[in-house]
C-alpha positions in Angstrom: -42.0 10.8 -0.2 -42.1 12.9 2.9 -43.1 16.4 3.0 -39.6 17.5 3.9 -38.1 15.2 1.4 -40.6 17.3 -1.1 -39.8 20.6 0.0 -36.1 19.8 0.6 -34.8 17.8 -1.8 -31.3 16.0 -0.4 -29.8 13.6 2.0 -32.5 13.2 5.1 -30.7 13.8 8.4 -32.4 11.1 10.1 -31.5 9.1 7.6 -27.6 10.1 7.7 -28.4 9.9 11.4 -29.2 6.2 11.1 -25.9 5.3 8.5 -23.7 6.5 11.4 -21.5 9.3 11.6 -19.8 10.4 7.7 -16.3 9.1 7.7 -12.9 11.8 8.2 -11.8 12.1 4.3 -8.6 10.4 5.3 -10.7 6.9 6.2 -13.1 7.3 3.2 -11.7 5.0 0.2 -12.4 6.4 -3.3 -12.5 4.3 -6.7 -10.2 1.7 -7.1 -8.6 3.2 -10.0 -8.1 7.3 -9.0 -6.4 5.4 -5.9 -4.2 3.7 -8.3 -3.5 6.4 -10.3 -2.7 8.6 -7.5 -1.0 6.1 -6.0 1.5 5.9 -8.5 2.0 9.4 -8.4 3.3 9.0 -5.0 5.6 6.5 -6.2 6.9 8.2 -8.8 8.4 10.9 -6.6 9.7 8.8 -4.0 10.8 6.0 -6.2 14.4 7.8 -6.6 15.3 7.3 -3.1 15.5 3.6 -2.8 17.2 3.2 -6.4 19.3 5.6 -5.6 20.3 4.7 -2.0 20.7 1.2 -3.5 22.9 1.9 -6.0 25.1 4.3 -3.5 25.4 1.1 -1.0 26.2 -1.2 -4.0 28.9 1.4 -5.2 30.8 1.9 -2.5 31.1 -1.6 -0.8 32.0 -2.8 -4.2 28.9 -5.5 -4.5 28.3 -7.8 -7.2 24.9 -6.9 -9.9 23.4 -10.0 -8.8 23.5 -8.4 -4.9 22.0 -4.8 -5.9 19.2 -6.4 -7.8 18.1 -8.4 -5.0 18.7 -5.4 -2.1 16.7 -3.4 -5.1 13.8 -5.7 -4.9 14.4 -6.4 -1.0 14.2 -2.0 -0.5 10.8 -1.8 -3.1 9.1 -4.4 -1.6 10.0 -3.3 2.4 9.1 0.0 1.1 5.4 -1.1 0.1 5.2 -2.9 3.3 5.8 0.0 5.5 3.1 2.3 3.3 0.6 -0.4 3.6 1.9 -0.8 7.5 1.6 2.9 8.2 -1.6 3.2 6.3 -3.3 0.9 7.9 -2.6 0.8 11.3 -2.6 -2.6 12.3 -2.1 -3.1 16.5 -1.2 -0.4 16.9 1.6 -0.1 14.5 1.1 2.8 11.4 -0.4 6.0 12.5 -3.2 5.3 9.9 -1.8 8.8 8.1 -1.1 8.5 4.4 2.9 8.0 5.0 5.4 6.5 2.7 8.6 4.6 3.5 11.9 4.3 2.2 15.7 3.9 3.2 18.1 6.4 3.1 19.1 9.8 4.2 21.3 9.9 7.3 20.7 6.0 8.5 21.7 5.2 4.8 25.4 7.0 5.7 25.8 5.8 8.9 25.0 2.0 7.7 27.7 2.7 5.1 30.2 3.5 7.5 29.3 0.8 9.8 29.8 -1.7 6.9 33.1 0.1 6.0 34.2 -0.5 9.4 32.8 -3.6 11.0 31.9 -5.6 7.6 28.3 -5.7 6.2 27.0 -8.7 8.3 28.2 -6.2 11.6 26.2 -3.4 9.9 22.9 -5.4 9.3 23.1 -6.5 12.8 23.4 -2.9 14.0 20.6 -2.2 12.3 18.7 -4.5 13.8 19.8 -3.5 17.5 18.6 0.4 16.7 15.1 -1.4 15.6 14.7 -3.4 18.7 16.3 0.3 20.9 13.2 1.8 19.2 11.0 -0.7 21.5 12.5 -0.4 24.7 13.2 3.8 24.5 9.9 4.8 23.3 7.5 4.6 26.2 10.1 7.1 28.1 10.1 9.1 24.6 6.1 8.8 24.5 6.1 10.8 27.6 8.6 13.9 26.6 6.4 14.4 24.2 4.7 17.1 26.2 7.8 19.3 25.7 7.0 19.3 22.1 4.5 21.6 21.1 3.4 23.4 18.2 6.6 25.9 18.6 8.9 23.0 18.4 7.2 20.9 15.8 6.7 24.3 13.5 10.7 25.1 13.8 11.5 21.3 13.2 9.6 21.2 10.4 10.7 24.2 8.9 14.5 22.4 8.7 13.1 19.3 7.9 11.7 21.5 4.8 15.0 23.5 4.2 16.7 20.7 3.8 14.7 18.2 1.8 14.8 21.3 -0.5 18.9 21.7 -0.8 18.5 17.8 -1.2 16.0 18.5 -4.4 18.4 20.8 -5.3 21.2 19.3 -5.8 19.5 16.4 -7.6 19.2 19.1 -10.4 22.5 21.4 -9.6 24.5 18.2 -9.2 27.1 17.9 -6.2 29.6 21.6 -6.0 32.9 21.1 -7.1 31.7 18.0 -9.4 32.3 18.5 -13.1 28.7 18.9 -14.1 27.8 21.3 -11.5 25.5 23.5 -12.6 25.0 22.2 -16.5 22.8 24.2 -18.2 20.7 21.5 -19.7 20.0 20.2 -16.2 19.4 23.1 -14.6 16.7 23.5 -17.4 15.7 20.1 -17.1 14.8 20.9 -13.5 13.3 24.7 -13.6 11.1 23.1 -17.1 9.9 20.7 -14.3 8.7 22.8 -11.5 7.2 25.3 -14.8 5.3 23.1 -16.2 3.8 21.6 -12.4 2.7 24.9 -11.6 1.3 25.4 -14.7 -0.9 22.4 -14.4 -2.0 23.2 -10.8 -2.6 26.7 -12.5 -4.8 25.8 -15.6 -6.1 22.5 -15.0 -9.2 21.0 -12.4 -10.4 18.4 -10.6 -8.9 15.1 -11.1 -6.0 16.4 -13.6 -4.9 19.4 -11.4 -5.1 17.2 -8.2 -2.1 14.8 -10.4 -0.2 18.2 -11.2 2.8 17.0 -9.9 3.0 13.3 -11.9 1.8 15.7 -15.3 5.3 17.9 -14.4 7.4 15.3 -14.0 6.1 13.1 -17.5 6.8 16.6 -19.0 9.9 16.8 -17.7 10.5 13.5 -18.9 9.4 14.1 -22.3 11.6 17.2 -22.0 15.1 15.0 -21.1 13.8 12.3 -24.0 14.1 15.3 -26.7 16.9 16.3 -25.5 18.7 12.6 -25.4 18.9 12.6 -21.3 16.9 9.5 -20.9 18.9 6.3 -21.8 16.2 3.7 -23.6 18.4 0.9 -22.7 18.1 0.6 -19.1 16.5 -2.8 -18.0 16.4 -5.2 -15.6 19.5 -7.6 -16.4 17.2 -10.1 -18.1 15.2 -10.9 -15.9 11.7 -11.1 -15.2 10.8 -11.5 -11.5 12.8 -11.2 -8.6 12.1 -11.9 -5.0 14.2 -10.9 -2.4 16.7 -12.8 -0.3 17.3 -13.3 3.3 20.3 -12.4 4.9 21.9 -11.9 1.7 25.3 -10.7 3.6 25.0 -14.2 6.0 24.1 -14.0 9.5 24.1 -11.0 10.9 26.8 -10.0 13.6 25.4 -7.8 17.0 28.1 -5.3 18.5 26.3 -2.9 21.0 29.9 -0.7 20.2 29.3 -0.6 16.2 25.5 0.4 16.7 26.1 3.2 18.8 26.0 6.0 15.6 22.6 4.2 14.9 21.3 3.8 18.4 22.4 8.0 18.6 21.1 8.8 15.5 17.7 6.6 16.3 16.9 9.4 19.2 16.6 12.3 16.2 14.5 9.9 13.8 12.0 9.8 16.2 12.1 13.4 17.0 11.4 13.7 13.8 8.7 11.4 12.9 6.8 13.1 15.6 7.0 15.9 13.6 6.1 14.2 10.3 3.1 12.5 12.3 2.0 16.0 13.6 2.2 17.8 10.3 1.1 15.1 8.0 -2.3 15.3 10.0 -2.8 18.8 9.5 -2.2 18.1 6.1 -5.0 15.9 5.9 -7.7 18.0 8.1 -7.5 16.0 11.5 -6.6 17.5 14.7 -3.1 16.5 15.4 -2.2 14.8 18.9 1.5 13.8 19.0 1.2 11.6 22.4 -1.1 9.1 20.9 -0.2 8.7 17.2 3.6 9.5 16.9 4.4 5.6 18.7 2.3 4.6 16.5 4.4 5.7 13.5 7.8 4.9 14.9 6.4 1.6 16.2 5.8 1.2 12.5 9.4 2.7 11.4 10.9 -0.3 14.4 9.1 -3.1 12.9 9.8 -2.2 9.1 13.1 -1.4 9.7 13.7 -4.3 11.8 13.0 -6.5 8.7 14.8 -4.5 6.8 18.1 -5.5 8.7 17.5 -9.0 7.7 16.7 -8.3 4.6 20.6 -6.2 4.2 18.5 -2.8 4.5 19.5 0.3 6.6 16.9 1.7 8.5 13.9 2.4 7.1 11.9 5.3 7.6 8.5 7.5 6.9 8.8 9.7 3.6 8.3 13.4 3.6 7.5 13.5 0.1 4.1 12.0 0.2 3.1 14.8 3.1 3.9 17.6 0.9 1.9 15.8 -2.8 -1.1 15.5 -0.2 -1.1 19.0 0.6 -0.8 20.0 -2.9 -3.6 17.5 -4.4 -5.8 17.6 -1.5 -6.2 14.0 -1.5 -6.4 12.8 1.8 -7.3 9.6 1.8 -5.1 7.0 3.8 -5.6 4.2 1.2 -4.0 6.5 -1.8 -0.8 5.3 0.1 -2.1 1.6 0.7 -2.5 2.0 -3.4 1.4 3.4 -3.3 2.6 0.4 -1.3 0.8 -2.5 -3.1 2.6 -0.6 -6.5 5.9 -0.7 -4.6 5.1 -4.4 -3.6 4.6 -5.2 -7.2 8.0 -3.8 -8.8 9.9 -5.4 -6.3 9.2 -8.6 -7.8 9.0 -7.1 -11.0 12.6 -6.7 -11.6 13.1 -3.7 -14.9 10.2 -1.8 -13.6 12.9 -0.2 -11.1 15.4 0.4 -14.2 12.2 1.9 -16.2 11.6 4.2 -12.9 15.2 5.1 -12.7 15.4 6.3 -16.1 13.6 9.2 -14.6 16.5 11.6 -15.3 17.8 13.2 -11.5 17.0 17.4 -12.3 13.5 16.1 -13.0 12.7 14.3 -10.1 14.9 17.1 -8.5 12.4 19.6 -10.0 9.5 17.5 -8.8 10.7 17.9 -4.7 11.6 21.4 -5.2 7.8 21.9 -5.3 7.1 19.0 -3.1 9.4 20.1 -0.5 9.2 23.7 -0.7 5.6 22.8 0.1 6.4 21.1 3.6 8.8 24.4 4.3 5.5 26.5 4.0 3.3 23.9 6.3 6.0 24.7 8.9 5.9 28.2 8.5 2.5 28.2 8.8 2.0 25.9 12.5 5.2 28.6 13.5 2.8 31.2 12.7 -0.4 30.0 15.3 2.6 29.0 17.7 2.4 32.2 19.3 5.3 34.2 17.9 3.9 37.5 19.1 5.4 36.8 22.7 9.1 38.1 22.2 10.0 34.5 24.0 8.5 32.1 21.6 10.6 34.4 18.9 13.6 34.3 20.5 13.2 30.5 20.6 12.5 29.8 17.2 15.9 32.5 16.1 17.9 30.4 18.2 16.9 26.8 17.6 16.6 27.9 13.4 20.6 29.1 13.6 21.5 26.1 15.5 19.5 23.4 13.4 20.1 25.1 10.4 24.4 26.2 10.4 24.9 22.4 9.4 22.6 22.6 6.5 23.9 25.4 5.0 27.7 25.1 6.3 28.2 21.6 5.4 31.5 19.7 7.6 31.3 22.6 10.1 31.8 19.8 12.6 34.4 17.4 10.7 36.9 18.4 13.6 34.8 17.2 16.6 34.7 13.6 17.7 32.9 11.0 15.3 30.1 10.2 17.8 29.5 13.9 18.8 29.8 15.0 15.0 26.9 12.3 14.1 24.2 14.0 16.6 25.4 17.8 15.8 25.4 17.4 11.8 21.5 16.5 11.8 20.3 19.8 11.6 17.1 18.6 12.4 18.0 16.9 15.9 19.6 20.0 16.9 16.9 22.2 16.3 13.9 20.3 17.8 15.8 19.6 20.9 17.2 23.8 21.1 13.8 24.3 20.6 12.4 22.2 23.4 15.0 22.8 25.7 14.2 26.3 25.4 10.8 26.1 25.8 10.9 24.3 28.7 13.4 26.7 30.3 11.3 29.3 29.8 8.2 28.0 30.0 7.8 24.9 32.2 10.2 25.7 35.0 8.2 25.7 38.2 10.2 28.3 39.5 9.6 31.2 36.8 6.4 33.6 37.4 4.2 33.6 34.2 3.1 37.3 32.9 -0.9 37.5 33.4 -0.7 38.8 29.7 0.8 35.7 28.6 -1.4 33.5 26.5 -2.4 30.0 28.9 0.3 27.1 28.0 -2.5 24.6 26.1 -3.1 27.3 23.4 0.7 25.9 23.0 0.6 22.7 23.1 -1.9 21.6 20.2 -1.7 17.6 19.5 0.7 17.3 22.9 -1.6 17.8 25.4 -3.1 15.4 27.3 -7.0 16.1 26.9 -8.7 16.7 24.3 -9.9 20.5 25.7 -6.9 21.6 25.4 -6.8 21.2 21.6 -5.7 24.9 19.5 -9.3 25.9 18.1 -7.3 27.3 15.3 -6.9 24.0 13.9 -10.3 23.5 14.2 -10.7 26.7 11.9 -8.0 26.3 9.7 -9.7 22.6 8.4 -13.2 24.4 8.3 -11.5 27.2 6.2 -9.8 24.7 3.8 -12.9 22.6 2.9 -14.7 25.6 2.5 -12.0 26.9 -0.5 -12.3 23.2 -2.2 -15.8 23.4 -2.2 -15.5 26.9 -3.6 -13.2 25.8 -6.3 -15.5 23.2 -7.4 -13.9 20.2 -5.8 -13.6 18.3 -3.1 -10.8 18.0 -0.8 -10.6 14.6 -0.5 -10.7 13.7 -4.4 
């Protein structure tokens, strides 16, 4: 033993030296079964979403059980694709970020009315034709990217946030105006759910506070069993396995006139997977840098939703639940989603697993995403808060751009009277307010014509993860990771467990 070994007992720098530089936590893969198991706690929040986007399509264009199961299986099992796609990064496609990717939302709708239209074989071909626009629009996209700094991206967020958590909400309030709006037994279903997470984050450690979120929602669970909201009988139709079907509508039909809501509504989706890409990497301690990994993740969203058209899917695209579990577990690691979408993969084929998920009652899950959401609302507010906001310019921005992104979130229909392709860019509250935002910004900032104040801070301490060199990353950043690991380790733990 060396003498420094002796009097220092611990990992030998040289030696460290030798084994290469220690990996970022969100590359370093932990035991096979905590990835599992937290890996299945992703699923379990997300899961909701593809059932119930499944069962909405199946609804209201009137298909036959024998359809839904296999666009069920067809959604799961493009679903684990794109996490394992995402996660890994392949060529380029997957920001190598621990994302996970589902239908619905918005594209869900639009697809819907498409189909209603055109017929279903039009709507899987529109589908296909946004996929492909994704291609051919983003390198143009890639380079307006550096009119979307940290301002933007914090006030887009923030929406994002605001609305995912109306969305959890009304999972437990039910729809207004709908006979079980606001029944008590859901609403304590849901506030039960969100109790008994924070509890666990509060009183537990290590491993078991880290799956807070999955030990609300089995008590919520538990809570709807006892009180006869969980229905026992829910399977899978009989069978056993299920693989899904190509074209299950037939060929698919290509009308450049049908896809336009899609091809319109394709512009916001990647507006705000640039902000998903941005924030999920705060999330998980790297330094965020828009112009090289946002492509990366829509490249991913084109190619996984591209399948998805032949497979009867709408778009598919990059979940915001996942960001929001990672920021409360600290568990950064990319391949805790590669676990998520091998466990989607799997009840795909495995055809009542998606009934057993489903029996999940909707003001539990709904309680779930209040936290998980409310979450990605406070990681917004907080890159709005080293955005600058002491200049009285930057505040003005973000007032404007929140009113204007957020007055169709709150006002629901406030644009039912304008024209249907007009109505479709206006009502996505999120569209509206990261393009205010950088339009804005650039009118007050960029123009070559306006005289900067010498007091004004310098435009990179801006423009963190848009810039085009490395220099001009925000050191903040740089502090705000060093300041996070130094809390885990205080606590005990480590972030990346």
């Amino acid at each position: 033993m060396s003498l420094r070994n002796a009097l220092h007992p611990g990992p030998d720098p040289a030696a460290a030296d030798a084994a290469g530089p220690p990996k970022h936590p969100v590359d370093d893969p932990r035991p096979v079964h905590r990835m599992l198991l937290f890996g299945v706690q992703h699923v379990l929040v997300m899961a909701a979403t593809p059932i119930s986007s499944v069962f909405l399509v199946s609804s209201t264009l009137h298909l036959t059980p024998a359809l839904t199961a296999n666009l069920l299986s067809a959604a799961f099992v493009l679903s684990g694709l794109g996490s394992l796609l995402q996660s890994l990064g392949p060529w380029g496609f997957g920001a190598r970020l621990p994302f996970v990717m589902l239908p619905g939302g918005a594209p869900l709708i639009l697809f819907l009315s498409i189909a209603d239209q055109h017929g279903l074989r039009t709507a899987s071909g529109a589908v296909i034709i946004t996929a492909v626009f994704y291609f051919v629009v983003l390198p143009v996209f890639s380079r307006l990217l550096r009119f979307f700094p940290t301002l933007v991206i914090g006030t887009m967020i923030v929406i994002v946030g605001v609305n995912l958590v109306k969305v959890g909400a009304l999972l437990v309030t039910g729809r207004p105006g709908s006979s079980d709006f606001g029944e008590p037994r859901a609403l304590l279903l849901g506030l039960a759910t969100v109790g008994c997470t924070a509890a666990a984050y509060g009183l537990l450690r290590g491993t078991l506070r880290q799956l807070s979120v999955l030990l609300g929602l089995l008590a919520g669970t538990a809570l709807a069993a006892l009180l006869g909201r969980v229905d026992p009988t829910a399977d899978g139709g009989g069978a056993l396995l299920h693989a899904p079907e190509l074209m299950p509508f037939g060929t698919p039909q290509f009308s450049l006139l049908a896809s336009l809501p899609l091809l319109v509504y394709s512009l916001a989706s990647m507006a705000e997977a640039t902000g998903q890409t941005v924030i999920n990497s705060e999330a998980v301690g790297k330094d965020p840098d828009a112009r090289r990994d946002a492509p990366r993740t829509i490249r991913g969203d084109a190619v996984i939703s591209l399948a998805g058209g032949f497979f009867g899917l709408p778009l598919m695209v990059t979940s915001g639940e996942n960001i929001g579990i990672v920021r409360i577990t600290g568990v950064r690691s990319r391949f805790v989603t590669v676990a998520a979408g091998l466990v989607l993969i799997t009840i795909g084929f495995l055809a009542p697993v998606a009934w057993i998920v489903n029996a999940v009652p909707a003001p539990v899950v709904g309680g779930t995403a209040l936290v998980v959401f409310g979450v990605i609302t406070v990681l917004g507010v907080h890159m709005l808060g080293r955005s600058g906001l002491d200049d009285h310019t930057n505040t003005f921005i973000v007032a404007v751009a929140l009113a204007l992104g957020l007055l169709p979130i709150l006002v629901p229909g406030v644009y039912d009277h304008l024209p249907p392709n007009l109505r479709i860019l206006l009502e996505s509250g999120v569209a509206v307010g990261a393009f205010s935002a950088a339009l804005l910004h650039a009118l007050f900032h960029r123009v070559p014509w306006r005289a900067r104040p010498a007091a004004e801070p310098a435009e990179a301490t801006d423009t963190a993860g848009t810039t085009e060199t490395p220099e001009a990353a925000e050191p903040a950043d740089t502090d705000a990771t060093a300041a996070a690991a130094a809390a885990a380790a205080a606590e005990g733990g480590s972030p990346t467990r």
